[in-house]
C-alpha positions as CSV (number, residue, x, y, z in Angstrom):
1,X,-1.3,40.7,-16.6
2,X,-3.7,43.7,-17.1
3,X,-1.4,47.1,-16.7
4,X,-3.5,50.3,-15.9
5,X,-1.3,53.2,-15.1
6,X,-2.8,56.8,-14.7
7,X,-6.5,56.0,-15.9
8,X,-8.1,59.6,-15.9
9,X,-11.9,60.2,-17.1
10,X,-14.1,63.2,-16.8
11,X,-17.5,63.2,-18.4
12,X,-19.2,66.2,-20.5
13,X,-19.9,69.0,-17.7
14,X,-16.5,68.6,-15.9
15,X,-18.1,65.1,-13.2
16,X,-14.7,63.5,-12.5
17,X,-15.0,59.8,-12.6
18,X,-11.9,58.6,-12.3
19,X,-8.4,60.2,-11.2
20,X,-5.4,58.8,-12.1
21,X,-6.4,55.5,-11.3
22,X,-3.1,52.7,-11.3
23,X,-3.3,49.0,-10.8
24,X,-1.5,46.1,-11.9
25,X,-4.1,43.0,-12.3
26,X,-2.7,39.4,-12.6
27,X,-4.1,36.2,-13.3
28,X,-6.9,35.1,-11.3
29,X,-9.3,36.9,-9.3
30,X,-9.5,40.3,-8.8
31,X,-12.0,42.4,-6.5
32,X,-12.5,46.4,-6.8
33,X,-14.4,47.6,-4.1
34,X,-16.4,50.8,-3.7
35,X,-19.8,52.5,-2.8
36,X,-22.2,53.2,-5.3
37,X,-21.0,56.4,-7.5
38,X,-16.9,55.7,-6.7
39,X,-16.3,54.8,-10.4
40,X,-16.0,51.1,-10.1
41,X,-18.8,51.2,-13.4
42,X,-16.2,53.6,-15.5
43,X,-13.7,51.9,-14.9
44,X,-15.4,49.0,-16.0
45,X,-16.1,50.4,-19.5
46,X,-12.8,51.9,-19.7
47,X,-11.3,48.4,-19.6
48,X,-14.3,46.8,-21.7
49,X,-13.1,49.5,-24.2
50,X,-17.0,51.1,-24.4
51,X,-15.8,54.4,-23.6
52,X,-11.9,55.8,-24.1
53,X,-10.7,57.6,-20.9
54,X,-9.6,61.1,-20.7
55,X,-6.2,60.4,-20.1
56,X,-3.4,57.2,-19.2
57,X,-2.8,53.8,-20.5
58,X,-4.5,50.2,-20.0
59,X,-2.2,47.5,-21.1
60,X,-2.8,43.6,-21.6
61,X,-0.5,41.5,-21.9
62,X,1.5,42.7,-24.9
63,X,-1.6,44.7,-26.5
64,X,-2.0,48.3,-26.1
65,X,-5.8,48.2,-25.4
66,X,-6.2,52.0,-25.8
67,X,-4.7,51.7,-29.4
68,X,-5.9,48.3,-30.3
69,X,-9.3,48.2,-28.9
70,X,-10.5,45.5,-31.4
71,X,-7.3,43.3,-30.2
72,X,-8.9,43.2,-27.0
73,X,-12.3,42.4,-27.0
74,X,-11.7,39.3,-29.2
75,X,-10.4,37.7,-26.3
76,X,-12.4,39.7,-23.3
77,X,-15.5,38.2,-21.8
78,X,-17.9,41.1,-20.0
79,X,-21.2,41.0,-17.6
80,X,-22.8,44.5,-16.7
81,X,-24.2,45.7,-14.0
82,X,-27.3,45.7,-16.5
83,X,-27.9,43.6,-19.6
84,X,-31.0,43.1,-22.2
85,X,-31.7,40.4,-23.2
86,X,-34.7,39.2,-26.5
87,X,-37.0,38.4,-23.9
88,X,-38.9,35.4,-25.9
89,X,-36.2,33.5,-27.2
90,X,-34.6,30.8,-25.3
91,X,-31.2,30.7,-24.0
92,X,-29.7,27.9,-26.1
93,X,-31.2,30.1,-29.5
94,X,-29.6,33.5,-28.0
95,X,-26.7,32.1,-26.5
96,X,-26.1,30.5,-30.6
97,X,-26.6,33.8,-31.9
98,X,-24.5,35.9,-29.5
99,X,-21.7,33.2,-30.2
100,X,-21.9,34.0,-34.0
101,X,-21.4,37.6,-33.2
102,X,-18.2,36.5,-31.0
103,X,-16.9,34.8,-34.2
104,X,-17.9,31.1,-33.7
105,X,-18.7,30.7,-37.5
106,X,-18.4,27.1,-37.6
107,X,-21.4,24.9,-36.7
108,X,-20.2,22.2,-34.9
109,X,-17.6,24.4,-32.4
110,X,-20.4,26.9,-31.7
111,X,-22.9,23.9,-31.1
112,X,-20.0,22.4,-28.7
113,X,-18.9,25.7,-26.6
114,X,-23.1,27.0,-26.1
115,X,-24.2,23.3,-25.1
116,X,-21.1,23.1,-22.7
117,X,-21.4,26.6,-21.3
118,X,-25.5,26.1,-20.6
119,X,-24.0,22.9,-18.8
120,X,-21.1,25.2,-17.2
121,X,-23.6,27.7,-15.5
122,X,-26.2,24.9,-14.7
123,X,-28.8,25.8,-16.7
124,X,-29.2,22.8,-19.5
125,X,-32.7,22.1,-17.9
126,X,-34.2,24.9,-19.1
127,X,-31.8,25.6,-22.5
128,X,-35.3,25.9,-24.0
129,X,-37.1,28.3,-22.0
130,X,-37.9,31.6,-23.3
131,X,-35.0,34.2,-20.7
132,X,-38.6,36.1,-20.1
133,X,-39.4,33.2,-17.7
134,X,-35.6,33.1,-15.7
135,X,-35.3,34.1,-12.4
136,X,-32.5,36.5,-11.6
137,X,-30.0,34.4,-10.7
138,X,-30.9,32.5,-13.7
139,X,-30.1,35.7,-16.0
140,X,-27.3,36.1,-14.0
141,X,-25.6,32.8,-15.0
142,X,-26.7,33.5,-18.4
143,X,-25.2,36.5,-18.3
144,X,-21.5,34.8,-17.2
145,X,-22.2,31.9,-20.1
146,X,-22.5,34.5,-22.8
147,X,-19.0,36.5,-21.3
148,X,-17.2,33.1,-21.6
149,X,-18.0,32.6,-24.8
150,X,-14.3,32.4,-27.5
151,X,-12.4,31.2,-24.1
152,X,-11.6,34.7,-23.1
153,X,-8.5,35.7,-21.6
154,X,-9.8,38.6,-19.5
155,X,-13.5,38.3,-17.6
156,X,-14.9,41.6,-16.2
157,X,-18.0,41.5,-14.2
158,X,-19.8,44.0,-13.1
159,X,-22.2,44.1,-9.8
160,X,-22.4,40.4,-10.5
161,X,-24.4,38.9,-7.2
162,X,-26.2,42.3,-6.6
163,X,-30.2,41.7,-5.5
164,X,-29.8,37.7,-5.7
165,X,-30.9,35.4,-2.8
166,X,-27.8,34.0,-0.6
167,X,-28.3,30.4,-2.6
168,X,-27.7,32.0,-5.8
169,X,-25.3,33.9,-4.7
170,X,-23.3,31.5,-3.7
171,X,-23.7,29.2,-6.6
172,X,-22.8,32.1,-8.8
173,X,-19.4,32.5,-6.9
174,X,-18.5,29.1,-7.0
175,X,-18.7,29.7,-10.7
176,X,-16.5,32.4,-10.9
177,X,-14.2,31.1,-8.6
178,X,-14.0,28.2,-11.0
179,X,-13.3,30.4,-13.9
180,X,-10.8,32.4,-11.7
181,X,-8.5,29.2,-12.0
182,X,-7.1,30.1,-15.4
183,X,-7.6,33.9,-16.9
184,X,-7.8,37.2,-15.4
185,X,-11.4,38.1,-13.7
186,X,-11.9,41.2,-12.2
187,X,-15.2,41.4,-9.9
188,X,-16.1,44.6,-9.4
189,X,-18.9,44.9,-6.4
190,X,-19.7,46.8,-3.2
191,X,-20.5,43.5,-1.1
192,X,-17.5,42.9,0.8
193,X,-18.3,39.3,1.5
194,X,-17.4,38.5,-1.9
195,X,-14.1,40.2,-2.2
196,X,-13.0,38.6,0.9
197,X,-14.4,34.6,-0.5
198,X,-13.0,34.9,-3.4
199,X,-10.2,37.6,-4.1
200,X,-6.0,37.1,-3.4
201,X,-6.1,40.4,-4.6
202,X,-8.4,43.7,-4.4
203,X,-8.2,47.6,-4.1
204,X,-10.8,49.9,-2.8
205,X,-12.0,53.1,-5.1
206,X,-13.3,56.2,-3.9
207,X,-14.5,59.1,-5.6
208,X,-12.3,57.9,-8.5
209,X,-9.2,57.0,-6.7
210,X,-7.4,54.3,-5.6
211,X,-7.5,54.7,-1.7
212,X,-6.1,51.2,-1.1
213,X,-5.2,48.1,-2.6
214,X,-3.2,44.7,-1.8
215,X,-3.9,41.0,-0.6
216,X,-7.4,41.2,1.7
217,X,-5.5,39.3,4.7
218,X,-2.9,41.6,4.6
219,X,-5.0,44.4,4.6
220,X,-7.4,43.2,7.5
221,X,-3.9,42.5,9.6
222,X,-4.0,46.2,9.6
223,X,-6.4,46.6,11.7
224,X,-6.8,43.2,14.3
225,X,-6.9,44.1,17.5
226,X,-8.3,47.3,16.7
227,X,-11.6,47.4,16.3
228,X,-13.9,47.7,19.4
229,X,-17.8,47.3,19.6
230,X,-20.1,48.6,21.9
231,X,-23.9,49.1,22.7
232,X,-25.6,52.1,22.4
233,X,-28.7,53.8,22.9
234,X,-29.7,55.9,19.3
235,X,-29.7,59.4,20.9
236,X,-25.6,58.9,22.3
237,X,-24.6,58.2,18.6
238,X,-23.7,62.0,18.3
239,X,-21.3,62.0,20.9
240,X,-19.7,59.1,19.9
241,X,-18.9,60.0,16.9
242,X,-17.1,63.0,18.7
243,X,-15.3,61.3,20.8
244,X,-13.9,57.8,19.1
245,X,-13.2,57.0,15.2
246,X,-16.8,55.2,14.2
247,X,-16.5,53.4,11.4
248,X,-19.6,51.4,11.5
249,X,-22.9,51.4,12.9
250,X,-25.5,48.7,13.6
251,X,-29.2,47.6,15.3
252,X,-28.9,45.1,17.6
253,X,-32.6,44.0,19.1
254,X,-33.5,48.0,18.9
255,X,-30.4,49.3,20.1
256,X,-27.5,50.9,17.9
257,X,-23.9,48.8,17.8
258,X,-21.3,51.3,17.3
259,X,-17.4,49.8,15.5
260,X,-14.8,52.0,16.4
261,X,-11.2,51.5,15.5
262,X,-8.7,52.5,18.3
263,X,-4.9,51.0,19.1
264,X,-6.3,50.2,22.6
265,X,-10.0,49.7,24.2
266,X,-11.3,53.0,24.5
267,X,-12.9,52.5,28.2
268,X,-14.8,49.9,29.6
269,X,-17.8,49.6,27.7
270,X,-16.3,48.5,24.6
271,X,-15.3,45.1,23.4
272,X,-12.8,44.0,21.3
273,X,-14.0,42.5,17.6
274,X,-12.8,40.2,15.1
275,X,-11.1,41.9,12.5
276,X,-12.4,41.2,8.7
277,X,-12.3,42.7,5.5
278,X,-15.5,45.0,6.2
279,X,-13.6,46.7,8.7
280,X,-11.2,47.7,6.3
281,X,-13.6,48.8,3.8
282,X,-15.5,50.9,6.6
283,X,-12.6,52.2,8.1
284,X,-11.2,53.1,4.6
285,X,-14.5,55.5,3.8
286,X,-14.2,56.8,7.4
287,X,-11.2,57.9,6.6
288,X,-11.7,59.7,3.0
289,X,-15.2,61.0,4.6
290,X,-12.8,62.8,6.8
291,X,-10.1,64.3,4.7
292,X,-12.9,65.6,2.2
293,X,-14.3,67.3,5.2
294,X,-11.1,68.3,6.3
295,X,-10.4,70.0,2.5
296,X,-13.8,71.3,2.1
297,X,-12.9,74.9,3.9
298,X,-9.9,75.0,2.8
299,X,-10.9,74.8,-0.9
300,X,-13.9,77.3,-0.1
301,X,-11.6,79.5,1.1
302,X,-9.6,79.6,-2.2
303,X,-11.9,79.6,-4.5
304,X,-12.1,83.6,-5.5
305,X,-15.2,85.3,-5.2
């Protein structure tokens, strides 16, 4: 179980990242959820132990990761958003070398955990090619082998399926779906679609904060039955967004979809929609969008001259 209870951070020149952020994480798989810029990447490093927050505690099993960084990260396996790579040596030879730096000292076991891993993430084929010539999802699995390496207990990845094609993408989360089986992986993303194929568990960040959290089912029964779709032409978008909740918008053949979220159909025109996880997320964002704007005068109005 990964224990995070009141994770602050503020970076140099007072930017806010994270605010009092609280989750309890347990075996398996884990999604965090958030636009770009909500703190999912601090939170990341936080737990990675690459930066010390401001303030709270991040616990792990029975190691206090805050006070025993070094504890951690012998048994922690981590994929950034962005990783470099020696671009002309081959996977097998960097894969070795990164598993020295892990602590595989001995030969034969370091020998036995790269060639099963390049087997693991499918890419034994090409073990030999320089990583200069690997596609992205190629890098990508790469990048999982090397955070498996020392059986690690706790697997964070970060933006893991981000700007591969839908093949790739769904080979690579078959893969950590696989892994999810046995230790704690948090995935840590802003495409829905993976939260909601592979998560029993998730929470939504915004501007730092936890807005929501739970099982995704759960959460998307919160809103069947509510969500209502209708056709649009571009320039009525304006008054829509007066008159209903919108919490999504999308072209359909030239025209403008709008998803609104209503206990009842709002008139005629509208029809009801399946309820799933994006609807959650969208509505979610809606909603902070809306208090923000709400506060935004009032805080104007105290700030003193």
């Amino acid at each position: 179980m990964l224990h995070i209870e009141n994770l602050s951070h503020t970076y140099p020149g007072g930017v806010r990242a994270l605010d009092r952020v609280s989750l309890d994480i347990p075996l398996g798989m884990f999604g965090l959820l958030g636009p770009n810029g909500a703190g999912k990447s601090s939170l990341m490093r936080c737990l990675a132990t690459l930066q010390t927050p401001s303030d709270g505690h991040i616990r792990f099993g029975d190691i206090d990761v805050l006070a025993d960084p070094q504890r951690l990260r012998g048994m922690l396996g981590y994929l950034p958003q962005d990783f470099g790579v020696y671009p002309r040596v081959s996977a097998e030879d960097m894969l070795d070398h990164l598993a020295v730096l892990k602590g595989l000292t001995h030969r034969g076991e370091r020998r036995d955990a790269v060639q099963g891993l390049l087997q693991q993430v499918n890419l034994w084929d090409v073990r030999k090619r320089a990583l200069a010539g690997y596609s992205g999802g190629m890098r990508q699995r790469f990048g999982i082998a090397q955070a498996l390496l020392g059986q690690p207990r706790l697997v964070i990845v970060d933006e893991p399926t981000a700007g591969l094609d839908p093949e790739e993408r769904n080979r690579f989360n078959n893969l950590l779906c696989e892994i999810g089986q046995s230790v704690v992986v948090i995935l840590s993303t802003h495409i829905v679609d993976d939260v909601s194929d592979l998560c029993s568990r998730m929470a939504i960040l915004v501007t730092g904060r936890i807005v929501a959290h739970g099982n995704p089912a759960a959460l998307v029964e919160g809103v069947r039955g509510r969500v209502w779709a209708c056709t649009i032409e571009r320039a009525q978008l304006p008054d829509y967004r007066r008159q209903f909740e919108v919490i999504a918008t999308h072209l359909r053949a030239g025209r403008t979809q709008v998803q609104v979220l209503a206990d009842a159909q709002p008139d005629p025109r509208f029809e009801p929609v399946p309820a799933a996880l994006e609807h959650v997320y969208f509505a979610t964002l809606q909603r902070q969008r809306s208090l923000a704007e709400a506060a935004a005068p009032q805080q104007a109005a105290a700030t003193p001259e």
